[in-house]
MARNU-307403 format. One record per residue: chain; x, y, z of N, C-alpha, C in turn; residue in one letter. Coordinates in nm, 2 decimals, padded with zeros to 4 digits. Atoms other than C-alpha are relative to their C-alpha. Layout:
MARNU-307403
   chaine      n_x      n_y      n_z     ca_x     ca_y     ca_z      c_x      c_y      c_z   residu
        A        X        Y        Z        X        Y        Z        X        Y        Z        a
...
This chain:
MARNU-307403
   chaine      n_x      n_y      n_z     ca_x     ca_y     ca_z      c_x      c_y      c_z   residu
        A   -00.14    00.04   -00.02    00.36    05.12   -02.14    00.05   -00.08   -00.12        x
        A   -00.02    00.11    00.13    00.54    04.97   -02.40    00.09   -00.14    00.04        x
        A   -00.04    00.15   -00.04    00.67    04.61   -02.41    00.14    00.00   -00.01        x
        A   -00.08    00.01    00.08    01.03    04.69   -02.56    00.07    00.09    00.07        x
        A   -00.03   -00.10   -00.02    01.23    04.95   -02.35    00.10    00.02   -00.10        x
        A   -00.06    00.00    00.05    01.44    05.13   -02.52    00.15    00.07    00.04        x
        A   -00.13   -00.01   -00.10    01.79    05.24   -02.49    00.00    00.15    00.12        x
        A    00.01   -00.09   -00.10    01.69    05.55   -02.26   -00.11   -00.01    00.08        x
        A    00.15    00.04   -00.01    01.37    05.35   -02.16    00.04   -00.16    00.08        x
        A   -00.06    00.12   -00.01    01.54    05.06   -01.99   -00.11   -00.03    00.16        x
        A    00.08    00.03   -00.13    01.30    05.08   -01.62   -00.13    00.09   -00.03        x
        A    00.07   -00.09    00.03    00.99    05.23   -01.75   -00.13   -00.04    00.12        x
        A    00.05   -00.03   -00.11    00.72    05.28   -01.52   -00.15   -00.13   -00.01        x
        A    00.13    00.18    00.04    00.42    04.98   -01.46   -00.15    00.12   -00.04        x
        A    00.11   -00.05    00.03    00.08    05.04   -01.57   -00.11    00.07    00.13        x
        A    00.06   -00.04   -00.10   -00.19    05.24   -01.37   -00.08   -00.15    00.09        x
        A    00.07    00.08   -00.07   -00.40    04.97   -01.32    00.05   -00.13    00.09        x
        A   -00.06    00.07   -00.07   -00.13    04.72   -01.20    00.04    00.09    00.14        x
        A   -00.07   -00.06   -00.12    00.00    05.05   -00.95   -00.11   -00.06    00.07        x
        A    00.10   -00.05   -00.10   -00.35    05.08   -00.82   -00.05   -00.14    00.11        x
        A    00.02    00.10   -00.07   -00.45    04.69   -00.77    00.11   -00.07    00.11        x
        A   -00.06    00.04   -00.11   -00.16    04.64   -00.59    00.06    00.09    00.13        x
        A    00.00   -00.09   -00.07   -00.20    04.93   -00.42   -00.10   -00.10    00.17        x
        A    00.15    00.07   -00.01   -00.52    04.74   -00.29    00.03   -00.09    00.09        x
        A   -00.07    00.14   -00.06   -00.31    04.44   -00.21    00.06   -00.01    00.07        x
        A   -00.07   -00.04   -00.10   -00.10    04.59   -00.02   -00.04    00.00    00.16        x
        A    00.08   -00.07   -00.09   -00.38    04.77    00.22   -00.05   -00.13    00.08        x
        A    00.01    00.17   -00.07   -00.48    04.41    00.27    00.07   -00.06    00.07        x
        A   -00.07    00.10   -00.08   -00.22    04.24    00.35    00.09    00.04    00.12        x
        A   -00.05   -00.06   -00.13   -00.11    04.49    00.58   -00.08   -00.01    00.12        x
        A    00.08    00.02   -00.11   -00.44    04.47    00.78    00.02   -00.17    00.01        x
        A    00.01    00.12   -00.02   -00.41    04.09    00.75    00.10   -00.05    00.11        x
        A   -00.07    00.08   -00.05   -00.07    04.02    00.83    00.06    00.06    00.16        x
        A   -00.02   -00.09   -00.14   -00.01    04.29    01.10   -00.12   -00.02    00.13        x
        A    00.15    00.06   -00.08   -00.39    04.19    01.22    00.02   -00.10    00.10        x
        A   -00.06    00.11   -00.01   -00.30    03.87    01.24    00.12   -00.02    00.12        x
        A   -00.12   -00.03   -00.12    00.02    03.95    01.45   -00.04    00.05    00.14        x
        A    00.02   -00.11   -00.08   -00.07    04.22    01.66   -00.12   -00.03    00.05        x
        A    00.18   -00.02   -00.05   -00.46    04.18    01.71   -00.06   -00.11   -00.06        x
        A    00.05    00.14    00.06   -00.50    03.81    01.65   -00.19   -00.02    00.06        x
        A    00.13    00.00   -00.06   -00.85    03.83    01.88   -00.06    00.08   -00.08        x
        A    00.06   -00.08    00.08   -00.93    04.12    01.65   -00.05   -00.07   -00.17        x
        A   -00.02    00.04    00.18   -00.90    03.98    01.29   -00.03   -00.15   -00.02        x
        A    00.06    00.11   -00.03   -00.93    03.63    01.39   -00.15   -00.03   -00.07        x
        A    00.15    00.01   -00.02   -01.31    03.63    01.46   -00.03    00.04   -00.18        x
        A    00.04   -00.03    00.10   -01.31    03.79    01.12    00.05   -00.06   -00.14        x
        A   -00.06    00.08    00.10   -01.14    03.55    00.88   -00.08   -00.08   -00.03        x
        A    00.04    00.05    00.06   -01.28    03.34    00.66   -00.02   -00.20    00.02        x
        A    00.04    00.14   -00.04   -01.28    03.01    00.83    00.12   -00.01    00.19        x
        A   -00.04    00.04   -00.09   -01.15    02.91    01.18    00.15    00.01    00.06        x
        A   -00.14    00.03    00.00   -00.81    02.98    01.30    00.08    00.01    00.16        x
        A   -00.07   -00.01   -00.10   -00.58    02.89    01.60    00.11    00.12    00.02        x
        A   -00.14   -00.09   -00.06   -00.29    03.11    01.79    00.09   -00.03   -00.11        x
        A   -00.07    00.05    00.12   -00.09    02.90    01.56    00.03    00.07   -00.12        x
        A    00.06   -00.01    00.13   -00.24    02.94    01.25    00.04    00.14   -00.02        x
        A    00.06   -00.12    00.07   -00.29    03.29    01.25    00.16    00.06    00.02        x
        A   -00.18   -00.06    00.04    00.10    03.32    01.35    00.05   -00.01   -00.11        x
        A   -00.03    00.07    00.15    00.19    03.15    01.04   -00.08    00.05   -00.13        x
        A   -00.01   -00.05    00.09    00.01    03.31    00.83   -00.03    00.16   -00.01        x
        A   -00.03   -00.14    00.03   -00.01    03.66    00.95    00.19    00.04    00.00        x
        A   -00.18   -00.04    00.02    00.44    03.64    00.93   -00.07   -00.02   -00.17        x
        A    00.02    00.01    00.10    00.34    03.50    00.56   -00.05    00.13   -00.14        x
        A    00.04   -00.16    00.03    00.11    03.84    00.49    00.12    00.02   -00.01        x
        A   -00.05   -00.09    00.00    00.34    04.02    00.65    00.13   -00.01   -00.12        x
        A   -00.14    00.02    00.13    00.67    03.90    00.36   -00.04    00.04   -00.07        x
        A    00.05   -00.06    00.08    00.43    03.95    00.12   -00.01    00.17    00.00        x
        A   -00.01   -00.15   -00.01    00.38    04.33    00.20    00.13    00.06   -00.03        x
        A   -00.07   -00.11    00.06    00.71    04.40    00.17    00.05    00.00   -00.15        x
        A   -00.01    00.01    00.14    00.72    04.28   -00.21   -00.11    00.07   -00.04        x
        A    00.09   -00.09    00.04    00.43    04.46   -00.27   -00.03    00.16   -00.02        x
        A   -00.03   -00.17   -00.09    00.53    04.81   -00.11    00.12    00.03   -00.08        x
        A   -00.13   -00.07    00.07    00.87    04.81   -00.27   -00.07   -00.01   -00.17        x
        A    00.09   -00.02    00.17    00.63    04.75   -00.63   -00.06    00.16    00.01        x
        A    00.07   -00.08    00.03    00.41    05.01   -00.54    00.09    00.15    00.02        x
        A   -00.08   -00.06   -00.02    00.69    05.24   -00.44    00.08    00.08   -00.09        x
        A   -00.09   -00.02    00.11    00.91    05.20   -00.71   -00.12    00.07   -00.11        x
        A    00.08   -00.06    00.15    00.64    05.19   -00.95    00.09   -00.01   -00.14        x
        A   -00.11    00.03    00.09    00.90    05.09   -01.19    00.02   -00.15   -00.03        x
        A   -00.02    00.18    00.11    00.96    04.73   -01.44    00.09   -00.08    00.13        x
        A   -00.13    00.05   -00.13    01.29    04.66   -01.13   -00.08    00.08    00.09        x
        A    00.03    00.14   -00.03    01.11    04.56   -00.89   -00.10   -00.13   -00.04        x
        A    00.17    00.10    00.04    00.77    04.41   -01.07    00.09   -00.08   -00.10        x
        A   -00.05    00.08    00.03    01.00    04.22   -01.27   -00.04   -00.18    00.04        x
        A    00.04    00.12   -00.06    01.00    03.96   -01.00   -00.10   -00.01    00.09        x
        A    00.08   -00.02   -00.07    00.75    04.06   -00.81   -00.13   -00.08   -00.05        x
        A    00.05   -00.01    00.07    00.49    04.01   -01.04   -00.03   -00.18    00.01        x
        A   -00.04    00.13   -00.03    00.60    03.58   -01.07   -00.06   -00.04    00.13        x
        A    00.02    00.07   -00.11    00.56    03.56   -00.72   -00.13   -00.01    00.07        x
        A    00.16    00.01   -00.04    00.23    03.69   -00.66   -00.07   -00.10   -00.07        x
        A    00.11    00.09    00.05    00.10    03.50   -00.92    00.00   -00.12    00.03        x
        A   -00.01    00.13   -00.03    00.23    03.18   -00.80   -00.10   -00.03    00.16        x
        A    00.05    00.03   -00.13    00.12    03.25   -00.44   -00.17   -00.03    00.00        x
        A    00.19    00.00    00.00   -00.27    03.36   -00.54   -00.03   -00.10   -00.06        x
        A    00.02    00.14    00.11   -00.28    03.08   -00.78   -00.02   -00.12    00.15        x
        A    00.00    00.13   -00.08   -00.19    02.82   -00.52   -00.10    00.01    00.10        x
        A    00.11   -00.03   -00.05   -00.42    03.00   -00.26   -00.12   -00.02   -00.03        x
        A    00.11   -00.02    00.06   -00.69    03.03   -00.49   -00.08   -00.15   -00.02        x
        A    00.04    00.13    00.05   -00.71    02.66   -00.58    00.04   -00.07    00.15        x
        A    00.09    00.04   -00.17   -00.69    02.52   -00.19   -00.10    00.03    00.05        x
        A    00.14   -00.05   -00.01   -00.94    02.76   -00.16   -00.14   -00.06   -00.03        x
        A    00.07    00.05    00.07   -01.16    02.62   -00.42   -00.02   -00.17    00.03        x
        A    00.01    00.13   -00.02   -01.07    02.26   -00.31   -00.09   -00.04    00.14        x
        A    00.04    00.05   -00.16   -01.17    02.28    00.03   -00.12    00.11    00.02        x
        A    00.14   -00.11   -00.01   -01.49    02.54    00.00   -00.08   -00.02    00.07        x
        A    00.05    00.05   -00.15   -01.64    02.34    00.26    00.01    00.07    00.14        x
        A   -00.07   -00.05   -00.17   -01.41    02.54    00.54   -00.08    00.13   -00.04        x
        A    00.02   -00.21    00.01   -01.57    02.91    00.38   -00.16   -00.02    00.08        x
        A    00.13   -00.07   -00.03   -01.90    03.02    00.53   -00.01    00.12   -00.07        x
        A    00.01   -00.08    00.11   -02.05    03.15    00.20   -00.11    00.10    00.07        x
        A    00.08   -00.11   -00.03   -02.29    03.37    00.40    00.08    00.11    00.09        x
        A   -00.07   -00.08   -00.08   -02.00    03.53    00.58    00.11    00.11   -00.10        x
        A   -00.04   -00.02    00.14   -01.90    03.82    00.36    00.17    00.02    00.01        x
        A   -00.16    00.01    00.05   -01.52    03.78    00.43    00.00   -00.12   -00.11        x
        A   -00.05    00.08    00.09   -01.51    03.46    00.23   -00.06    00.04   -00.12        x
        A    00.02   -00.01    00.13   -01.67    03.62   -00.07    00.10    00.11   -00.01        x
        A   -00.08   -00.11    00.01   -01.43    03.91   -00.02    00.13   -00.10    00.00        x
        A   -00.08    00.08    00.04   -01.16    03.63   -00.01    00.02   -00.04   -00.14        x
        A   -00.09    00.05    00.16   -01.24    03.48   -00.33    00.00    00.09   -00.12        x
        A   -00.05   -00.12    00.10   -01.28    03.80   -00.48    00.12    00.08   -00.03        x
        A   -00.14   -00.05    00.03   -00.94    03.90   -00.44    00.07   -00.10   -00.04        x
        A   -00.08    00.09    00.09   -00.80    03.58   -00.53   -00.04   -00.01   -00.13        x
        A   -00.01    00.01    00.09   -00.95    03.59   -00.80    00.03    00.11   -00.11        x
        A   -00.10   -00.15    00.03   -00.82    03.93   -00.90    00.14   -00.02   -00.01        x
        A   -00.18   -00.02   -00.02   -00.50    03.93   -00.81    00.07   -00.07   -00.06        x
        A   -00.06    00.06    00.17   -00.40    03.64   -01.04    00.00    00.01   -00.06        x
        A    00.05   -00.01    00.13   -00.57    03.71   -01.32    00.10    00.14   -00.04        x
        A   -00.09   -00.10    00.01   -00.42    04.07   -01.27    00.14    00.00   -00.01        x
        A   -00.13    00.04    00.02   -00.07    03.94   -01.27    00.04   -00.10   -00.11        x
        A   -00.07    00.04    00.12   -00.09    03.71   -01.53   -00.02    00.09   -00.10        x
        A    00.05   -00.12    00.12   -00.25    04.03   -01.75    00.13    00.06   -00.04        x
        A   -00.13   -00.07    00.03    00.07    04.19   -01.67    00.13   -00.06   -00.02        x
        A   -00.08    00.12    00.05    00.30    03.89   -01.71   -00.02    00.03   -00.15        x
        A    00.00    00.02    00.17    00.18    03.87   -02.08    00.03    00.14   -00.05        x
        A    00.05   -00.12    00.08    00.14    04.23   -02.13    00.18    00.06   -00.01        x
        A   -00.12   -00.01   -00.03    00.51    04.28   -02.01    00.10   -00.10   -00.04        x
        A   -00.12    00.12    00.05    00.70    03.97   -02.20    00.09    00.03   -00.08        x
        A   -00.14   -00.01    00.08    00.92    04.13   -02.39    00.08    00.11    00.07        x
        A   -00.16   -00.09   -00.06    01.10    04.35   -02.15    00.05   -00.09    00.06        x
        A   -00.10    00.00   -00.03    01.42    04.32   -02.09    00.05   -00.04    00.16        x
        A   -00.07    00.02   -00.12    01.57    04.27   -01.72    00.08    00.15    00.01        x
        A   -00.10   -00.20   -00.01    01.67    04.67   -01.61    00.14   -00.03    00.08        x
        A   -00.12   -00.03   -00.03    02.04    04.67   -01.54    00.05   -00.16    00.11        x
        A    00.01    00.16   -00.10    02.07    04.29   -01.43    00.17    00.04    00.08        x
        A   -00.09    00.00   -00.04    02.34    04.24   -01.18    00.04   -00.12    00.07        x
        A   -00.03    00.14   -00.05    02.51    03.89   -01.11   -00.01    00.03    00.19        x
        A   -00.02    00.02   -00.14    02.48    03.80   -00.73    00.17   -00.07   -00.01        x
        A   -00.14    00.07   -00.03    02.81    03.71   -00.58    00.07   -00.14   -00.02        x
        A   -00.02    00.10   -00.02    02.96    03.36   -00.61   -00.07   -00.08    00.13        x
        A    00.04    00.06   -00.13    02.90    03.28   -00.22   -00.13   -00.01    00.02        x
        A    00.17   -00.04   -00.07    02.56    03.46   -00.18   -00.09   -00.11   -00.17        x
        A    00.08    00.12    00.14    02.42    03.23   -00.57   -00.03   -00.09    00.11        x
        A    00.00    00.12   -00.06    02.52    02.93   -00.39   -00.13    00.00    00.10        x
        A    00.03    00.05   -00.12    02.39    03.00   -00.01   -00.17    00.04   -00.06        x
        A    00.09   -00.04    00.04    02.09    03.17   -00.23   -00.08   -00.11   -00.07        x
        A    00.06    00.13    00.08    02.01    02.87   -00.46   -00.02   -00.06    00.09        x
        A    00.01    00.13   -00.04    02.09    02.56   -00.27   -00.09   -00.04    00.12        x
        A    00.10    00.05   -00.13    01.90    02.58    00.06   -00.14    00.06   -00.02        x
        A    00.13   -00.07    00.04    01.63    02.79   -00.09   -00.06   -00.09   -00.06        x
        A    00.06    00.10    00.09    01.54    02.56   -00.37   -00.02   -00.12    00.12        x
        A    00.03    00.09   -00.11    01.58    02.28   -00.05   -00.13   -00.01    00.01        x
        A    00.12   -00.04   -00.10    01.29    02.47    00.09   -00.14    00.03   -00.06        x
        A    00.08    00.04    00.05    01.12    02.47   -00.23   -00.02   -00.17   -00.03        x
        A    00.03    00.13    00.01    01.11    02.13   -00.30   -00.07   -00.04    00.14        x
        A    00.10    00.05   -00.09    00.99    02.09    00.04   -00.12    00.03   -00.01        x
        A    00.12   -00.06    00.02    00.71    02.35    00.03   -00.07   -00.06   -00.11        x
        A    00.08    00.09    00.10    00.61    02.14   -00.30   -00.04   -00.12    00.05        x
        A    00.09    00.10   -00.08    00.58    01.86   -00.05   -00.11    00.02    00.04        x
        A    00.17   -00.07   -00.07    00.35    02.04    00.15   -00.14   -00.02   -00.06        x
        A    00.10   -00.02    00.10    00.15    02.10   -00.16   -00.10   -00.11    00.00        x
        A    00.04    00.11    00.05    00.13    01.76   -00.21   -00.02   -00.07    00.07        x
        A    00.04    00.09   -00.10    00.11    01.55    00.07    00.06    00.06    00.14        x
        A   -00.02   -00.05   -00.10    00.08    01.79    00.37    00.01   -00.09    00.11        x
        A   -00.01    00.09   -00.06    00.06    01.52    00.62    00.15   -00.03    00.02        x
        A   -00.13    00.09    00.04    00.36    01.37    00.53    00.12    00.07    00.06        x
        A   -00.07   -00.13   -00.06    00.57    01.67    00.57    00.00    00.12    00.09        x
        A    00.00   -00.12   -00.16    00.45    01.89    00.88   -00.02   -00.10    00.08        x
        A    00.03    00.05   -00.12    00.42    01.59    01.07    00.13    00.01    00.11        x
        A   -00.08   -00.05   -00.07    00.71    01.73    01.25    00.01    00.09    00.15        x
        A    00.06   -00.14   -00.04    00.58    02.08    01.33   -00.03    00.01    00.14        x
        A    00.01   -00.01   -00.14    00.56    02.21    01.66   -00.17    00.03    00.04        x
        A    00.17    00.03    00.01    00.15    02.20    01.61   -00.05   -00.07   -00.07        x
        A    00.05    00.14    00.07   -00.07    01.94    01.45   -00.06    00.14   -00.09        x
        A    00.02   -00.06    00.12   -00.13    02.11    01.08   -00.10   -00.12   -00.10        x
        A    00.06    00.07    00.09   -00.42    01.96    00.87    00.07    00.03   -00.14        x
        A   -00.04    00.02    00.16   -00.43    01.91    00.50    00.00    00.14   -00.04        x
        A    00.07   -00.13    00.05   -00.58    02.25    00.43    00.09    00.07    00.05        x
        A   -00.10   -00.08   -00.03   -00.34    02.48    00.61    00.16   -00.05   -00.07        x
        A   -00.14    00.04    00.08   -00.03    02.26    00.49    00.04    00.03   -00.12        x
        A    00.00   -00.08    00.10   -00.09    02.36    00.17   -00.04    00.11    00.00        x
        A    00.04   -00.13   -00.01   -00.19    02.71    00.23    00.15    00.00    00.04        x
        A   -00.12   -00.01   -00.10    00.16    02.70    00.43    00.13   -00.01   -00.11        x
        A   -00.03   -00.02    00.11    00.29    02.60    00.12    00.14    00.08   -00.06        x
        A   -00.06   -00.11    00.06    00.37    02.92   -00.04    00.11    00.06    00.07        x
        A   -00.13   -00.05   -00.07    00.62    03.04    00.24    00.12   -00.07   -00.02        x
        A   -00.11    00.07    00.07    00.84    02.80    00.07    00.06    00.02   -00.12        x
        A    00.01    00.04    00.13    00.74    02.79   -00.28    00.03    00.11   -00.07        x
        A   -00.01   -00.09    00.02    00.74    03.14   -00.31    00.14    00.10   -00.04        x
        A   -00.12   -00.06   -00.01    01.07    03.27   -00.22    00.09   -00.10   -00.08        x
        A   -00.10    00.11    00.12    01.22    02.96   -00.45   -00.01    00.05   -00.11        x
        A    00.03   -00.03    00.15    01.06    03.11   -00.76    00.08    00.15    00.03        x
        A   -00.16   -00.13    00.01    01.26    03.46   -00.65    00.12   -00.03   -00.05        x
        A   -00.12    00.01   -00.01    01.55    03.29   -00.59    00.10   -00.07   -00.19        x
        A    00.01    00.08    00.15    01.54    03.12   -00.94    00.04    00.16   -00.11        x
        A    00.02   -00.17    00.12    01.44    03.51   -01.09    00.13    00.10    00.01        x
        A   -00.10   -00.13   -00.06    01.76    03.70   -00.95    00.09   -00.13   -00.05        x
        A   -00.10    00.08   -00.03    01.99    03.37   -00.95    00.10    00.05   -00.13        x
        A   -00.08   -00.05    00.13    02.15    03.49   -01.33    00.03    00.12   -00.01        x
        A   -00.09   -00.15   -00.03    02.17    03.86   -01.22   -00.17    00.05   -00.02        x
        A    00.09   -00.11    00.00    01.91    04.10   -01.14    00.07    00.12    00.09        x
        A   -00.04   -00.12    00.00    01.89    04.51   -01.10   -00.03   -00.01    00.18        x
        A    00.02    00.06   -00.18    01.97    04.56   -00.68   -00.10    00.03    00.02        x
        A    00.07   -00.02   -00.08    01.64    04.68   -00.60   -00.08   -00.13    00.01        x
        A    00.05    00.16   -00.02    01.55    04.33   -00.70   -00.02   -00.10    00.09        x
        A   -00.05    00.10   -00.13    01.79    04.19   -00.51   -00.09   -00.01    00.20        x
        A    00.07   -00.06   -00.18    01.70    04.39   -00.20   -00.15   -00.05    00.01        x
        A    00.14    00.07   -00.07    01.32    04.33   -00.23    00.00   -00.15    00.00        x
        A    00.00    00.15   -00.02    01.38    03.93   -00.26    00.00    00.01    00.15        x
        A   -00.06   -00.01   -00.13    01.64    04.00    00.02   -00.10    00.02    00.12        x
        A    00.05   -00.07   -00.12    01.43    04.16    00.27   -00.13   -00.08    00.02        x
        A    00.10    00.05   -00.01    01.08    03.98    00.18    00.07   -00.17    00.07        x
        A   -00.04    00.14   -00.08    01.28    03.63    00.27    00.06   -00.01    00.16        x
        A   -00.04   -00.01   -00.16    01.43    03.79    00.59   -00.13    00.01    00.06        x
        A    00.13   -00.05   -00.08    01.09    03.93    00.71   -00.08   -00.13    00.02        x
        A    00.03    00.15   -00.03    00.97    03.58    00.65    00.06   -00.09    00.08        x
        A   -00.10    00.09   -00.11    01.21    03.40    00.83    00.01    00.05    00.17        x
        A    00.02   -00.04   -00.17    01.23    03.62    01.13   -00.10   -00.08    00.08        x
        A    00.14   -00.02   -00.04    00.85    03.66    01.20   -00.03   -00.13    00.10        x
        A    00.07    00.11   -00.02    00.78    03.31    01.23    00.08   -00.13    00.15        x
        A   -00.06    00.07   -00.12    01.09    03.21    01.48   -00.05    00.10    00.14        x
        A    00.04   -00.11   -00.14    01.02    03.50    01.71   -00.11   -00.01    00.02        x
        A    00.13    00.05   -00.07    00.64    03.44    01.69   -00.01   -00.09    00.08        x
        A   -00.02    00.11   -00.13    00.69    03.13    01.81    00.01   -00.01    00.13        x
        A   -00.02   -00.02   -00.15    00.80    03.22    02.10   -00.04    00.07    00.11        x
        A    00.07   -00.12   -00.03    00.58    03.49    02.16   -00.15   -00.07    00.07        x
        A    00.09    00.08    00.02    00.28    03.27    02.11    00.00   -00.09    00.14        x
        A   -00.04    00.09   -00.14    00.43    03.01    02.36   -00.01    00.01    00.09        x
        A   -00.02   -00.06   -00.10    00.49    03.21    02.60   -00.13   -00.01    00.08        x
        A    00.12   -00.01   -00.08    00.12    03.25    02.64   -00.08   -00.12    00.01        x
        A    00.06    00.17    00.05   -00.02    02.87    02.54    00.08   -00.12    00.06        x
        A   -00.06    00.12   -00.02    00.30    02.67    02.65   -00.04   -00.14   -00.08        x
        A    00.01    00.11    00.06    00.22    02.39    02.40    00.12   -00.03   -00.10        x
        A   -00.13    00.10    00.11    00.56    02.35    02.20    00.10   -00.08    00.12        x
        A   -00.10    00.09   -00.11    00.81    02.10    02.32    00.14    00.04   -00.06        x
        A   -00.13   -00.02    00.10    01.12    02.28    02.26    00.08   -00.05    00.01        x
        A   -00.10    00.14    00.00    01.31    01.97    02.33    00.00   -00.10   -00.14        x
        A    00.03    00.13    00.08    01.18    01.78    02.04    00.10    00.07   -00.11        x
        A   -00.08    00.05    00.15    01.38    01.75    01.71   -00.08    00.17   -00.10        x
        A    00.11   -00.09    00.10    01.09    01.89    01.48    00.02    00.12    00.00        x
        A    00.02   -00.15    00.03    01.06    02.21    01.61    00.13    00.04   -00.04        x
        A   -00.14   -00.10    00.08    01.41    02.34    01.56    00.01   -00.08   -00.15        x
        A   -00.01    00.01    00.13    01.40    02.15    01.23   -00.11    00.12   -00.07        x
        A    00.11   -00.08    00.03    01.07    02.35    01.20    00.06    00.19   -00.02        x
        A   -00.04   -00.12   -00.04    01.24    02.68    01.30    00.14    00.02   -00.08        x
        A   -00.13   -00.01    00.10    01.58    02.61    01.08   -00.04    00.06   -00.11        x
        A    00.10   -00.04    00.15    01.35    02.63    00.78   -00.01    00.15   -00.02        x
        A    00.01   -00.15    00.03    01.28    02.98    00.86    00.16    00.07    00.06        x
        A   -00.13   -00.04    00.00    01.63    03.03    00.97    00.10    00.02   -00.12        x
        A   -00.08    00.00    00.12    01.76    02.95    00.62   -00.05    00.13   -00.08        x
        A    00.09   -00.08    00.07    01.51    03.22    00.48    00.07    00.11    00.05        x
        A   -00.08   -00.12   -00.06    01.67    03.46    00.72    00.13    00.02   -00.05        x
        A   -00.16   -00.03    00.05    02.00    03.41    00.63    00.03    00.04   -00.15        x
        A   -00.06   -00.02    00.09    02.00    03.38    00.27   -00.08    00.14   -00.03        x
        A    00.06   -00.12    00.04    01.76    03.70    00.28    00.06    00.10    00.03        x
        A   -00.14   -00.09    00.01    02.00    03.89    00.48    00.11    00.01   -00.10        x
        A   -00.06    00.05    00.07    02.28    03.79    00.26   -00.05    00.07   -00.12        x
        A    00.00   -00.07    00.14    02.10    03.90   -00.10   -00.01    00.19    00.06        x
        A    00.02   -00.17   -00.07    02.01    04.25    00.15    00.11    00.06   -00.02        x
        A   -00.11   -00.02   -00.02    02.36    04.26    00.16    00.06    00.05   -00.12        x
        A   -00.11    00.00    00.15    02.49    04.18   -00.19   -00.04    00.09   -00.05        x
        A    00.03   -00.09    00.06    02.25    04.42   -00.30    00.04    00.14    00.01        x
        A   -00.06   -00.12   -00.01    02.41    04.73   -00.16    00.12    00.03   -00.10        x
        A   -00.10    00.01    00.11    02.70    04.66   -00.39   -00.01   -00.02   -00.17        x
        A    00.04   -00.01    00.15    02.48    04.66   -00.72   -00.03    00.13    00.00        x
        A    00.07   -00.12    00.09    02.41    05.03   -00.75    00.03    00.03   -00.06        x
């Protein structure tokens, strides 16, 4: 592939070995976050360290956003959408990778999910920043400004929710002590990325990108946003342990309400780039 499109070369196609590994990545995070959802007793027992009803809600909705940036990559198979695609994974595996590594304590190294854990994290980064470098002089295929209204509602509460999610990072405590469950250190920052994530999109589209861009932001920050209020209450239903009187949780549940909205919203604007 070359680095440079040219003027009849403006969306040219990604490399095999980026289709294939995120072919890979995909297959994963579909059994993960759908696992995780759907057959939390199933997939559970088989994860890499210990996880609650909670837990496995939060981060099989997490999977599940991921998937659909990954699906509309492998789909396209085209520069729009890996553009921004490409950013986000790397940020997410990165930050993964290195909680991971901090807290090695929680893996059971004789259990071969957690070697199969850190062997895709450590793939999946390395493989995205390969293609980061290898891909730095293209262009942006057929950028298209986001609207006045949809920038704003897109920037301002997004970036909000990264700066929070960088709290997380940093002093999880501090910032889930809200939460409609008690969240250690270690999940807090794992938890993270469902902030941090969709802020680095919202950054990559905010000066104009091509709509399929738009749309996969769009749709990956809806799918995230939904998941996690309707789990909630799914979860509950069977556990009764949130107090849906308290404060927290609907501030907890706003959080992914903002995600919803500005993801509908770019879903939106993007019909009007083609």
């Amino acid at each position: 592939m070359r680095r440079t499109p040219t003027a009849t070369d403006t969306n040219p196609r990604i490399s095999n070995l980026l289709f294939w590994v995120t072919s890979v990545e995909s297959i994963v995070l579909l059994g993960a976050g759908v696992g995780l959802l759907l057959l939390p007793w199933v997939v559970a027992p088989e994860w890499p360290w210990g996880l609650t009803r909670f837990n496995a809600l939060l981060l099989g909705s997490i999977y599940s956003a991921s998937l659909v940036a990954t699906v509309m990559t492998v789909i396209s198979r085209r520069w729009a959408p890996t553009r921004i695609v490409l950013p986000m994974i790397f940020l997410f595996t990165s930050i993964v990778l290195v909680v991971s590594l901090a807290n090695i304590d929680r893996f059971d190294l004789g259990f071969y999910s957690s070697w199969l854990w850190f062997l895709l994290y450590f793939v999946i980064p390395a493989n995205a920043l390969y293609h980061m470098w290898l891909y730095r002089d293209l262009a942006p295929h057929n950028p298209v400004a986001v609207a006045p209204p949809w920038r704003t509602i897109l920037l301002v509460p997004t970036m909000a929710l990264g700066l929070y999610g960088l709290g997380l990072l940093i002093a999880p405590a501090t910032f889930s002590n809200f939460w409609p469950w008690p969240v250690n250190d270690f999940h807090g920052r794992m938890y993270s990325v469902a902030y941090l994530t969709p802020a680095l999109g919202a950054l990559l589209v905010y000066h104009g990108a091509a709509h399929i861009e738009q749309r996969t932001l769009g749709l990956t920050m809806a799918t995230g946003g939904i998941i996690p209020i309707v789990g909630l209450a799914i979860v509950d239903a069977q556990l009764d342990k949130v107090d849906w009187a308290a404060t927290g949780t609907w501030l907890w549940m706003a959080s992914f309400a903002v995600l919803l909205f500005a993801g509908l919203g770019l879903t939106w604007q993007s019909k009007s780039t083609k």
